[in-house]
SEBASE-669831 format. One record per residue: residue in three letters; x, z, y of N, C-alpha, C in turn. Coordinates in pm, whole numbers, m for minus. Last residue first. Layout:
BEGIN
KEZA  aa    npx    npz    npy   capx   capz   capy    cpx    cpz    cpy
KEZA ALA      X      Z      Y      X      Z      Y      X      Z      Y
...
//
This chain:
BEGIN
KEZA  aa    npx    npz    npy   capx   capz   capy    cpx    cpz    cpy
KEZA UNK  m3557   3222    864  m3645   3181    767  m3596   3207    600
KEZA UNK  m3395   3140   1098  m3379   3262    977  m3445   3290    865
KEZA UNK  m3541   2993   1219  m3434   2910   1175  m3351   3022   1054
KEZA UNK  m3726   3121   1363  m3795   3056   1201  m3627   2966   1170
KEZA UNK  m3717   3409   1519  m3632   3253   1475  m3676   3226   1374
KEZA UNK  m3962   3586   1426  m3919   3532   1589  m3845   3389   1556
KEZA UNK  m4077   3548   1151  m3958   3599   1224  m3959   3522   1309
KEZA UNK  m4415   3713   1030  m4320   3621   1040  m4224   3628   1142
KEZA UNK  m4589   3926   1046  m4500   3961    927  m4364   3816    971
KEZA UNK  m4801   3866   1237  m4742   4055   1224  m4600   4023   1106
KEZA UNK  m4892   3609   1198  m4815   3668   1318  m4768   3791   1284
KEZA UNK  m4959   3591    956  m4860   3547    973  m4810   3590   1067
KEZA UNK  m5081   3791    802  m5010   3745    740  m4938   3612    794
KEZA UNK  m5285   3902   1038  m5245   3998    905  m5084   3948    855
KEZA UNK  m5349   3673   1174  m5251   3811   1213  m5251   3930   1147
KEZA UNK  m5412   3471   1010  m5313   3460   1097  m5234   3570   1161
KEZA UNK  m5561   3555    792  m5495   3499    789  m5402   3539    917
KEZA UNK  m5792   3658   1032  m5715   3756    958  m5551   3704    878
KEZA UNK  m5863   3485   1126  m5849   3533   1192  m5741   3673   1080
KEZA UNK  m6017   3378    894  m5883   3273    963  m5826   3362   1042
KEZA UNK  m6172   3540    842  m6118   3498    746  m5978   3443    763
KEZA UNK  m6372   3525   1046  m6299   3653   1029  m6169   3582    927
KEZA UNK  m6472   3273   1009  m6367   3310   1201  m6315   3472   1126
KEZA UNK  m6554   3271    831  m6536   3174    848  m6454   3250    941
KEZA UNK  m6800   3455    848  m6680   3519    746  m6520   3407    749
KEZA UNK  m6942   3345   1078  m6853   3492   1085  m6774   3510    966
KEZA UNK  m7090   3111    888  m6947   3131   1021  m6898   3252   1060
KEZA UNK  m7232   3149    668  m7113   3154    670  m6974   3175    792
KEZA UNK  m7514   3060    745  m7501   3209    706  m7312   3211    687
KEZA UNK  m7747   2870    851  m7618   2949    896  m7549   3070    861
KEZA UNK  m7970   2727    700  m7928   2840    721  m7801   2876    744
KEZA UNK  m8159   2433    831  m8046   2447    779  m8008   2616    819
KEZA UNK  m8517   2338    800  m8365   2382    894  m8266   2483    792
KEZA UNK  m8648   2136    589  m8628   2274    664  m8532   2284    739
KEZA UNK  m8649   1920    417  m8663   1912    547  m8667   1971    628
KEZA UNK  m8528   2030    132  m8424   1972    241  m8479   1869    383
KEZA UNK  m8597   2349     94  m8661   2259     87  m8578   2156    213
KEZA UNK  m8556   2618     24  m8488   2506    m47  m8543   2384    m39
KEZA UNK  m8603   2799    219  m8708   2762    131  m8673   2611     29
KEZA UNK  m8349   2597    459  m8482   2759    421  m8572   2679    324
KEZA UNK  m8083   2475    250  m8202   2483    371  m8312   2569    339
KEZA UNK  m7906   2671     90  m7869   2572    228  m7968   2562    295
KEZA UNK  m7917   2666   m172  m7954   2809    m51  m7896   2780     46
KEZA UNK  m7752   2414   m303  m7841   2552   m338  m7822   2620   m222
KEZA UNK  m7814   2077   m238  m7759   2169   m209  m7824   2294   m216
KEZA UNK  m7956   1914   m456  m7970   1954   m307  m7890   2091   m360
KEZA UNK  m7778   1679   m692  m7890   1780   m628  m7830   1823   m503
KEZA UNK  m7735   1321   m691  m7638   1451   m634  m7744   1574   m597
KEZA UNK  m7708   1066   m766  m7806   1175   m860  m7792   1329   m852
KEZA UNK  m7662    810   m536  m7609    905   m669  m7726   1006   m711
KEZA UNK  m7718    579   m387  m7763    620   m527  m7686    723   m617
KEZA UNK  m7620    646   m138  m7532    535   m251  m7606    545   m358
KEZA UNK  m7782    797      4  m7785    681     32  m7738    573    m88
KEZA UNK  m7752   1055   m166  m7856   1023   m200  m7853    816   m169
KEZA UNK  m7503   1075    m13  m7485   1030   m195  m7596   1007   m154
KEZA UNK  m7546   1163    261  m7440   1004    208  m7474    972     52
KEZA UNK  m7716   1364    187  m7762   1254    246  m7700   1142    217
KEZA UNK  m7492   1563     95  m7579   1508     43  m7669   1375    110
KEZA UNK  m7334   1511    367  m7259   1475    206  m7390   1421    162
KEZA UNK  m7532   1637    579  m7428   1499    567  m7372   1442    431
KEZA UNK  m7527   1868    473  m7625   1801    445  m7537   1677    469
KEZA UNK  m7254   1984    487  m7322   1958    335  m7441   1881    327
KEZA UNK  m7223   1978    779  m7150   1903    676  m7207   1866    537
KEZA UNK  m7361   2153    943  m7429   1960    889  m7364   1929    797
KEZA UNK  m7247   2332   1019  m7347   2383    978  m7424   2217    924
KEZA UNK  m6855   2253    910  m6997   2328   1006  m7136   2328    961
KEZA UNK  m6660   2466    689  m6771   2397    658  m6838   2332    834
KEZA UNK  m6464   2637    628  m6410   2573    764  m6572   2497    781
KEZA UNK  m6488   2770    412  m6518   2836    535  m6555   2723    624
KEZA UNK  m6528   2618    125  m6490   2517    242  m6560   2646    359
KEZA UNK  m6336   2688   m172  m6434   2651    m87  m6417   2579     69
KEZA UNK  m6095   2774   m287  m6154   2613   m340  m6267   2575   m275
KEZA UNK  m5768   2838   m178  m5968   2918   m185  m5965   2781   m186
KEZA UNK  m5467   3036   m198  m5586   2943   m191  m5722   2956   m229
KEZA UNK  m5175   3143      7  m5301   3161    m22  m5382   3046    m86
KEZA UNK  m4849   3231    m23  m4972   3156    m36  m5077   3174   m107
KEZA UNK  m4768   3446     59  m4681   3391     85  m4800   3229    110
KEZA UNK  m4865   3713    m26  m4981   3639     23  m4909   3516    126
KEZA UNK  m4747   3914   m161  m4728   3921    m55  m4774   3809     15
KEZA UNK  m4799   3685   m463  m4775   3840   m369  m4738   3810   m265
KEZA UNK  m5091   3484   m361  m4943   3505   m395  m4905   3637   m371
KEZA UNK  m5426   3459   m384  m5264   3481   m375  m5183   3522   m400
KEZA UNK  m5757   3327   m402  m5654   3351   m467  m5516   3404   m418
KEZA UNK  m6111   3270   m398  m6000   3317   m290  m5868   3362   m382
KEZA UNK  m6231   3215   m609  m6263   3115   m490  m6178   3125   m377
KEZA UNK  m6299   3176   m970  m6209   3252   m828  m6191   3151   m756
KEZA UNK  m6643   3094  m1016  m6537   3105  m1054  m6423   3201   m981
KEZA UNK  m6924   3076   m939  m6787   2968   m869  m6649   3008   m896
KEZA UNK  m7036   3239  m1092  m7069   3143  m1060  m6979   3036  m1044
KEZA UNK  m6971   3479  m1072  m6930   3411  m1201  m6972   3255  m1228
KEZA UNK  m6690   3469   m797  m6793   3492   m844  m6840   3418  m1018
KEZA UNK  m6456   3578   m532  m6524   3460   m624  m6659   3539   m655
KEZA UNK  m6123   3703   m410  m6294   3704   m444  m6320   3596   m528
KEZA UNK  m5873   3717   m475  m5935   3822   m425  m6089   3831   m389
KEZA UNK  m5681   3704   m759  m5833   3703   m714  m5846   3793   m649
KEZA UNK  m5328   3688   m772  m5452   3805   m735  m5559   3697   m745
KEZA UNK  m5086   3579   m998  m5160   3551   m887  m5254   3625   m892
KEZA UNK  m4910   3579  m1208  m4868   3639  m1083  m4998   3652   m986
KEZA UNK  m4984   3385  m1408  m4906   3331  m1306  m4891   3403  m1150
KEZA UNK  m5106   3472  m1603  m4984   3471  m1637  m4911   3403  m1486
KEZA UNK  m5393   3429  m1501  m5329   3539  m1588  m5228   3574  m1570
KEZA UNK  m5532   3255  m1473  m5457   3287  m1373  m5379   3387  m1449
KEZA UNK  m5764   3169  m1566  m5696   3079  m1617  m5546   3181  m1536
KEZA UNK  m5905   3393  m1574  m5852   3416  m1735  m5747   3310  m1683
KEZA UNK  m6086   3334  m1339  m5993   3419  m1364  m5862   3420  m1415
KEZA UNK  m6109   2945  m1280  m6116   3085  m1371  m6037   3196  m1350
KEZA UNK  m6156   2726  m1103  m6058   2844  m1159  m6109   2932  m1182
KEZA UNK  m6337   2427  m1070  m6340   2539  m1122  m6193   2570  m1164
KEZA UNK  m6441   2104   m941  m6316   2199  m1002  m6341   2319   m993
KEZA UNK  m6650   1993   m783  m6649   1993   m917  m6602   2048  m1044
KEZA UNK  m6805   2082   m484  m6648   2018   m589  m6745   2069   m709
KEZA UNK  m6855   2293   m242  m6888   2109   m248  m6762   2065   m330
KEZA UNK  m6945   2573   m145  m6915   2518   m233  m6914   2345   m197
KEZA UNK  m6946   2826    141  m7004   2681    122  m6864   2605     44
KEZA UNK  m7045   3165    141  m6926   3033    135  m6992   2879     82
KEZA UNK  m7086   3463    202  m7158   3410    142  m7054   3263    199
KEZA UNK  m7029   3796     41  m7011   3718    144  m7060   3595    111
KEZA UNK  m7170   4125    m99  m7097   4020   m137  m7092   3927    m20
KEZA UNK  m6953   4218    170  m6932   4209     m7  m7041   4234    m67
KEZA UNK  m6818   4123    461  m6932   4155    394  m6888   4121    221
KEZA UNK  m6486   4166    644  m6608   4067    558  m6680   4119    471
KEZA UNK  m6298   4333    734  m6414   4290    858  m6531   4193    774
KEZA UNK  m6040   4155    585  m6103   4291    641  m6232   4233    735
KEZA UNK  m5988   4005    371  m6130   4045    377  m6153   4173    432
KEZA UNK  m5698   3999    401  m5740   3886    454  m5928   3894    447
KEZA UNK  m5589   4255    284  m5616   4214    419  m5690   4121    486
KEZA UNK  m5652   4364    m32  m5640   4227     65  m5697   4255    224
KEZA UNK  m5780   4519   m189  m5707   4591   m116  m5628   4484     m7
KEZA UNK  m6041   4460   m312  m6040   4532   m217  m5933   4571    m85
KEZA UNK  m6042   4210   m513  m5967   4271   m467  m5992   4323   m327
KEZA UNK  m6302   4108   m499  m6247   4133   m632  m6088   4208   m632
KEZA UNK  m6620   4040   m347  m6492   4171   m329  m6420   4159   m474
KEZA UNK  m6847   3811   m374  m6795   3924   m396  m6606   3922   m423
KEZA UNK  m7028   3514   m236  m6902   3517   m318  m6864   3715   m334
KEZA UNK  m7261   3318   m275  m7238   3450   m259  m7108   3498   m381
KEZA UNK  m7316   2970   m131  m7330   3113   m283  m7276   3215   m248
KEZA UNK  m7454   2672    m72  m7370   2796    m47  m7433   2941   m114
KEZA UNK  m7343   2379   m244  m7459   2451   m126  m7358   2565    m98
KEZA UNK  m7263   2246   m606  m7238   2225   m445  m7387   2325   m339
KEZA UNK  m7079   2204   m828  m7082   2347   m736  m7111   2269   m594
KEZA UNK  m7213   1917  m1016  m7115   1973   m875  m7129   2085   m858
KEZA UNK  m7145   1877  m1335  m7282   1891  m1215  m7213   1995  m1151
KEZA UNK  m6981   1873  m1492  m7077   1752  m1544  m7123   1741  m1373
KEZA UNK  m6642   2031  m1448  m6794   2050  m1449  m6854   1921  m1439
KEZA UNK  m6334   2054  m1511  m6422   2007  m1457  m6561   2045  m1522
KEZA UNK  m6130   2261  m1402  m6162   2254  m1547  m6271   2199  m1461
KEZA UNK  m5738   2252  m1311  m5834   2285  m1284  m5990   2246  m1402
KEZA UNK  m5461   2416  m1436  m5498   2296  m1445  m5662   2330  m1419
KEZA UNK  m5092   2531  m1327  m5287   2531  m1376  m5341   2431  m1360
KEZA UNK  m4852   2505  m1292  m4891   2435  m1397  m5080   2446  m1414
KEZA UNK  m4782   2637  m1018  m4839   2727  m1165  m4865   2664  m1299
KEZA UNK  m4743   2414   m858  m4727   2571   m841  m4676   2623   m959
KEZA UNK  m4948   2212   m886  m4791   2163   m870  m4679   2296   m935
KEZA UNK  m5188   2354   m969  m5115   2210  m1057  m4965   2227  m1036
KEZA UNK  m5212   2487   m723  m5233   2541   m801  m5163   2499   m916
KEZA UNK  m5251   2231   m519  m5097   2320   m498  m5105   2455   m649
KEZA UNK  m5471   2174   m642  m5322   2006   m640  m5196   2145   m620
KEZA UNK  m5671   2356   m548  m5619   2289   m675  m5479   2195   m734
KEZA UNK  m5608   2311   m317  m5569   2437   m361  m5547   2421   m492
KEZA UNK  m5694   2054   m197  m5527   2087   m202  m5508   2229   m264
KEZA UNK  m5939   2096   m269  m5859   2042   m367  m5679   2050   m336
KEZA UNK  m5974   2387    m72  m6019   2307   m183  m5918   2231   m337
KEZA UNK  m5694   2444     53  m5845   2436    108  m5864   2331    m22
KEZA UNK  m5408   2675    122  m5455   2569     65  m5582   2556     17
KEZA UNK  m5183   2864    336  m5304   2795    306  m5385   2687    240
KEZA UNK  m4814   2974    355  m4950   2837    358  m5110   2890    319
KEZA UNK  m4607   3089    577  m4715   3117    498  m4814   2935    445
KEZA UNK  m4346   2980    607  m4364   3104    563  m4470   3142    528
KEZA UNK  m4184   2662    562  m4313   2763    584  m4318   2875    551
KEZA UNK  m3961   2620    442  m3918   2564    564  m4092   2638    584
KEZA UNK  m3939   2633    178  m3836   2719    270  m3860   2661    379
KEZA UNK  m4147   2558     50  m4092   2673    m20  m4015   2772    100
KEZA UNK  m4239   2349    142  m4274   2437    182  m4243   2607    195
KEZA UNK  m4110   2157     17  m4051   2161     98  m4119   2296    214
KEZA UNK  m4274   2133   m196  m4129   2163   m249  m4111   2176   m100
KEZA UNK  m4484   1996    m51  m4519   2135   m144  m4382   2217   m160
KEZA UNK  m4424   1793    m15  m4430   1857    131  m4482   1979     26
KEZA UNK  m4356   1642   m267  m4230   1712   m169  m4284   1766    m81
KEZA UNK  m4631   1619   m358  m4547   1752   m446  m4400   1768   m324
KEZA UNK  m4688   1462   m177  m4764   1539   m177  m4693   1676   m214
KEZA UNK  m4537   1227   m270  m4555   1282   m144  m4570   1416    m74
KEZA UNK  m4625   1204   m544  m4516   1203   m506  m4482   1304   m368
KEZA UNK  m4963   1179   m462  m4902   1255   m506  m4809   1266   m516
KEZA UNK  m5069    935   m338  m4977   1014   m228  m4925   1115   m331
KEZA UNK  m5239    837   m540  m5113    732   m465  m4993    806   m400
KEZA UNK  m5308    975   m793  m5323    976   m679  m5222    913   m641
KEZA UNK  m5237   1037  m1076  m5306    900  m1031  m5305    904   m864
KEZA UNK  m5163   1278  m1105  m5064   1213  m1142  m5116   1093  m1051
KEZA UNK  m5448   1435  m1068  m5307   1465  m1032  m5201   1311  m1017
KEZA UNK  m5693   1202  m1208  m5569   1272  m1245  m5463   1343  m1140
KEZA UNK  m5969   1256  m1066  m5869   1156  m1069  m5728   1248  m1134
KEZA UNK  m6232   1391   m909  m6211   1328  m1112  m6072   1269  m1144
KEZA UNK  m6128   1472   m687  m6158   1601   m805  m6156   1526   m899
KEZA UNK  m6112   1373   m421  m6013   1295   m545  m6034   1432   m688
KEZA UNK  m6166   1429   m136  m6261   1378   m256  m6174   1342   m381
KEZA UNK  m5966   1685    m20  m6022   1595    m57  m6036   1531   m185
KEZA UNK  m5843   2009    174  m5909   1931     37  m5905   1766     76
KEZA UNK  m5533   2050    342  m5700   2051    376  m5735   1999    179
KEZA UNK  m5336   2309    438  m5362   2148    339  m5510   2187    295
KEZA UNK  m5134   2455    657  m5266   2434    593  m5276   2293    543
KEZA UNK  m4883   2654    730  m4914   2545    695  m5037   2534    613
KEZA UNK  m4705   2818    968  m4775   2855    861  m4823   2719    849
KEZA UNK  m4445   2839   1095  m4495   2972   1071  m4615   2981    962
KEZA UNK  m4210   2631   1003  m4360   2656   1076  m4401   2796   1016
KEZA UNK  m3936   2368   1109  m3989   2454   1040  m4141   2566   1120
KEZA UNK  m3805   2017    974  m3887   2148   1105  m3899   2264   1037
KEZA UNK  m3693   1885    828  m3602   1970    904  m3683   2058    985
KEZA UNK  m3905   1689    755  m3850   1754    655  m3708   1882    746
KEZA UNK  m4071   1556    921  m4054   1712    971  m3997   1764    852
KEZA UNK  m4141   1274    856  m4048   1290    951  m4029   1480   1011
KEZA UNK  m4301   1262    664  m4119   1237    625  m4033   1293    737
KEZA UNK  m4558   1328    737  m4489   1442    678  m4337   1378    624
KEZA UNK  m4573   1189   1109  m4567   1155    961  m4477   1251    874
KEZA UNK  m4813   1358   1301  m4705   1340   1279  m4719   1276   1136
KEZA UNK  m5117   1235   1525  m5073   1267   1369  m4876   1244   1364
KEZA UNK  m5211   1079   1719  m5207   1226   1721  m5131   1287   1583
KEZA UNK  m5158    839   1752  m5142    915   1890  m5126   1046   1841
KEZA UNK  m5176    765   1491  m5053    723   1558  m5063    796   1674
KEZA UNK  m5430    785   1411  m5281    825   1326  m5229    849   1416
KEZA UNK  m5598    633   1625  m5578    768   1607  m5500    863   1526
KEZA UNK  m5475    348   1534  m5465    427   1661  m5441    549   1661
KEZA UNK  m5602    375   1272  m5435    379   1282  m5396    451   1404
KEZA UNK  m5914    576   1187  m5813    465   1269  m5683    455   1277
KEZA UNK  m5955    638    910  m5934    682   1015  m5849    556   1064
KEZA UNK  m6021    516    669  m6150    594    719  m6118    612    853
KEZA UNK  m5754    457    514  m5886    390    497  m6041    388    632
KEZA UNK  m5424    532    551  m5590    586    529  m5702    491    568
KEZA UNK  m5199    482    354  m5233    416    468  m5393    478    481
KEZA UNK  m4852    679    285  m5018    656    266  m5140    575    355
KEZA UNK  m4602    695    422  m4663    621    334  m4806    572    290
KEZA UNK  m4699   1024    461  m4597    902    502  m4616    863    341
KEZA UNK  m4986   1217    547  m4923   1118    443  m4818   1010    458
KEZA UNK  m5003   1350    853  m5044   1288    733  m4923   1217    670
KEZA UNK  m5057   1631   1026  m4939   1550    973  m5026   1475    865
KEZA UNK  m5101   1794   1346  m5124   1721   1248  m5006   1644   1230
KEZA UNK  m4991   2136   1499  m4958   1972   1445  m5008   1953   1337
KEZA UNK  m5079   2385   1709  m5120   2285   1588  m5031   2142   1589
KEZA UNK  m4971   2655   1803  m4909   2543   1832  m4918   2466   1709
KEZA UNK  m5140   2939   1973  m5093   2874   1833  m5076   2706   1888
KEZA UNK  m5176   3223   2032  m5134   3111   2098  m5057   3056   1968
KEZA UNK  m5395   3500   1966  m5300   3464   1933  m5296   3290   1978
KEZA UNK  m5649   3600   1919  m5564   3656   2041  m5439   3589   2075
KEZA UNK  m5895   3350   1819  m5763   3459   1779  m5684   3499   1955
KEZA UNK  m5971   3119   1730  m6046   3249   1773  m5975   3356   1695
KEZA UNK  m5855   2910   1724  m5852   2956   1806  m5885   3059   1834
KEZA UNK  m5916   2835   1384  m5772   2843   1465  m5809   2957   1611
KEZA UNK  m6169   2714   1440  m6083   2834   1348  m5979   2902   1419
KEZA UNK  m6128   2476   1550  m6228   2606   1610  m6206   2738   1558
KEZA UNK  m5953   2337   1406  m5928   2398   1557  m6030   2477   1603
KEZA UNK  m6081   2308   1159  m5994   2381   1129  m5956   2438   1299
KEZA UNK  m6304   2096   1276  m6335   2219   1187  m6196   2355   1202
KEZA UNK  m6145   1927   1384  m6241   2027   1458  m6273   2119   1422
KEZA UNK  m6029   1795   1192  m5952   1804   1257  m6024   1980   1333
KEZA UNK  m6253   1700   1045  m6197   1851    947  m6102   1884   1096
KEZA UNK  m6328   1509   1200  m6420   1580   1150  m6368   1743   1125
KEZA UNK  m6093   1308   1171  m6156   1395   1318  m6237   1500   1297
KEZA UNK  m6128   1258    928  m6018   1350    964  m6010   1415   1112
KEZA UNK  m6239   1163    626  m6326   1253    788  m6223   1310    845
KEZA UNK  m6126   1219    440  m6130   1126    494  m6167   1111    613
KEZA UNK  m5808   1475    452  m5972   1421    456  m5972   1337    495
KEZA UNK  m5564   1611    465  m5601   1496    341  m5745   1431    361
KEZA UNK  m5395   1714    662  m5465   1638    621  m5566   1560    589
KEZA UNK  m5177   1970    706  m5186   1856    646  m5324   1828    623
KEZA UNK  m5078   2099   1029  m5227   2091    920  m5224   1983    841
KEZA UNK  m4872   2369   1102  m4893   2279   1046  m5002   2216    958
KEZA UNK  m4829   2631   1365  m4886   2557   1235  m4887   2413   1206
KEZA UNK  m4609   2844   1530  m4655   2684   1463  m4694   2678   1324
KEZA UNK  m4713   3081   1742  m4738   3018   1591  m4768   2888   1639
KEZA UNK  m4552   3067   2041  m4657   3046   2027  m4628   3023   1870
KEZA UNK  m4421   3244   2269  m4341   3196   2133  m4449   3182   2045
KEZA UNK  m4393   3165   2601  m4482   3264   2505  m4415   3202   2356
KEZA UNK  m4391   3048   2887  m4314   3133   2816  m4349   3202   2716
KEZA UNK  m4551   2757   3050  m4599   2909   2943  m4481   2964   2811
KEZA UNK  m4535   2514   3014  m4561   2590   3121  m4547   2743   3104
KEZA UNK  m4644   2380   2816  m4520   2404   2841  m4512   2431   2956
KEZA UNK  m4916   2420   2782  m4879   2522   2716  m4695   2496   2764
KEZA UNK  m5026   2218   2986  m5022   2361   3018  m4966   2400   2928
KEZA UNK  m4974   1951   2847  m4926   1956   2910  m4927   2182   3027
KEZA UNK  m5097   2023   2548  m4932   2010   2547  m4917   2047   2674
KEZA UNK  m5394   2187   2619  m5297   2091   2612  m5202   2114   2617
KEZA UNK  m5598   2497   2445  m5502   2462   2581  m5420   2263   2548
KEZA UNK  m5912   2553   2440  m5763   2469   2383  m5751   2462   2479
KEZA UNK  m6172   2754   2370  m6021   2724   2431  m5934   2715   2374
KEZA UNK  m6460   2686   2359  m6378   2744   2218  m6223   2645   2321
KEZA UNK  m6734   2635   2441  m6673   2704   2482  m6548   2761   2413
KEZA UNK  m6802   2355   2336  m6888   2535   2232  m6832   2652   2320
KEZA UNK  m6721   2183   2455  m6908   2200   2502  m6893   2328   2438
KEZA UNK  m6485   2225   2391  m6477   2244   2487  m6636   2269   2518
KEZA UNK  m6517   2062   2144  m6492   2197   2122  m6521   2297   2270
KEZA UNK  m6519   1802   2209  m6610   1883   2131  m6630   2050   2140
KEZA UNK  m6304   1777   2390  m6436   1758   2392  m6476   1791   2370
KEZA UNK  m6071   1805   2132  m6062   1874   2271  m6173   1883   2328
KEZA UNK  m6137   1602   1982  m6182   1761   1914  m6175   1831   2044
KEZA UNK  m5935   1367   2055  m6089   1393   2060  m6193   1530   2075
KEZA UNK  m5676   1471   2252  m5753   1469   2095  m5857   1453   2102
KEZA UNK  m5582   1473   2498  m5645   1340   2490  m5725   1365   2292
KEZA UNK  m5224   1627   2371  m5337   1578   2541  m5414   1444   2459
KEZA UNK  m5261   1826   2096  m5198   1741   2165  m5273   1676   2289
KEZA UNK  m5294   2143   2161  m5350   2010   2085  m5221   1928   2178
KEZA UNK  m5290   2530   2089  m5228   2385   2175  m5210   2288   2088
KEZA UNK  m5561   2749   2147  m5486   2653   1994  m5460   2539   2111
KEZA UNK  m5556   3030   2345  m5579   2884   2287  m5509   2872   2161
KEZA UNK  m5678   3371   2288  m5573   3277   2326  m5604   3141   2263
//
């Protein structure tokens, strides 16, 4: 079943050459079906970019899902066109009364910056507070896992000199999680940060590891009953993204190593190894009808 976009998204295109069905606003109201609303905050600068990432996800499911983007009220973004704000993006002031079957908050680049320092953080902590009761499940991707970890639990993420960045082999730490049915142990995930969770740091705050490694620390985390989820990696990755990064730093002069067990023979004129997208489409796929379609209520006004 489709993921319903709004008419005219860019990502509609894209997605459409991979064969990956979206339906438009204008067919899905046509269609008697009580489609999952999700909600995608965000935060990337690349926001057409992650937009695609997360709708190819999305779709590969049996399941009819009803995406809205939302950015930052208030926040003016830098990278993305206003235009494209404005045709396709809701503003998160204006859905303090909606309500959604499930809500995703993307990462971004802000790992050295205080919590506190971020412009949108205010913002940020009410569409968190406001998640409590108006979402039934969330999702939180990288640094929003970290920022919702901070807001959440008081945890505090622990920086590293030299990035977690390529792709690593993450292992089974809880077996009994739904959300790693159908996924290989150990599995393999594309790192790009600086922030680290620890087991040990989780202790006291209720929360499962359901994978990681001693490498990357805990990389998949939740709530009981998996109300919310977070993972500091990037499934959603496509197969250029990390080189793209690295390439951008090398351009600015940074001192950014090559990405680990990314290109064959670690050598970054080789072709790039695809090893994540099935745990990527199982992962989301499970999300959604493990823990949201099978468990969430027909009236979300009962919520």
């Amino acid at each position: 079943m489709p993921v319903n976009v709004p008419d005219g998204l860019p990502a509609i295109d894209i997605l459409r050459q991979e064969n990956v069905f979206l339906m438009t606003e204008q067919r899905s109201a046509s269609q008697d079906i009580r489609p999952l609303r999700i909600a995608i905050v965000n935060l990337m600068p690349t926001k057409i970019a992650t937009e695609t990432q997360l709708l190819r996800l999305l779709s590969n499911t049996p399941l009819q899902v009803n995406a809205s983007l939302v950015k930052i009220g208030g926040h003016v973004s830098r990278n993305t066109s206003a235009e494209h704000l404005e045709a396709f993006y809701t503003d998160s002031r204006s859905i303090v009364d909606e309500r959604f079957d499930g809500l995703i908050v993307t990462g971004a680049p802000l790992e050295t910056l205080p919590f506190e320092q971020v412009d949108y953080w205010d913002e940020l902590c009410r569409i968190f507070e406001w998640s409590r009761h108006h979402v039934y499940r969330s999702l939180f991707i990288c640094w929003g896992a970290t920022a919702a970890l901070h807001h959440f639990f008081g945890i505090e993420p622990r920086l590293a000199e030299e990035k977690l960045f390529g792709i690593y082999p993450m292992e089974h730490f809880d077996k009994s999680s739904r959300l790693l049915i159908g996924i290989d142990d150990p599995f393999w995930m594309p790192q790009s940060r600086y922030a680290t969770v620890l087991p040990s740091d989780l202790k006291t705050s209720g929360l499962k590891v359901l994978a990681g490694s001693d490498t990357a620390g805990a990389v998949i985390m939740a709530s009981p009953e998996h109300r919310k989820v977070f993972i500091t990696g990037h499934l959603e990755y496509e197969t250029d993204t990390l080189d793209a990064e690295y390439r951008r730093d090398l351009a600015n002069g940074l001192d950014t190593n090559m990405p680990i067990g990314y290109y064959q023979n670690d050598d970054a004129t080789a072709p790039i190894m695809l090893r994540w997208s099935t745990y990527a489409h199982q992962f989301f796929a499970n999300w959604l009808n493990h823990y949201v379609y099978q468990e969430t209520p027909y009236d979300l006004s009962v919520m």
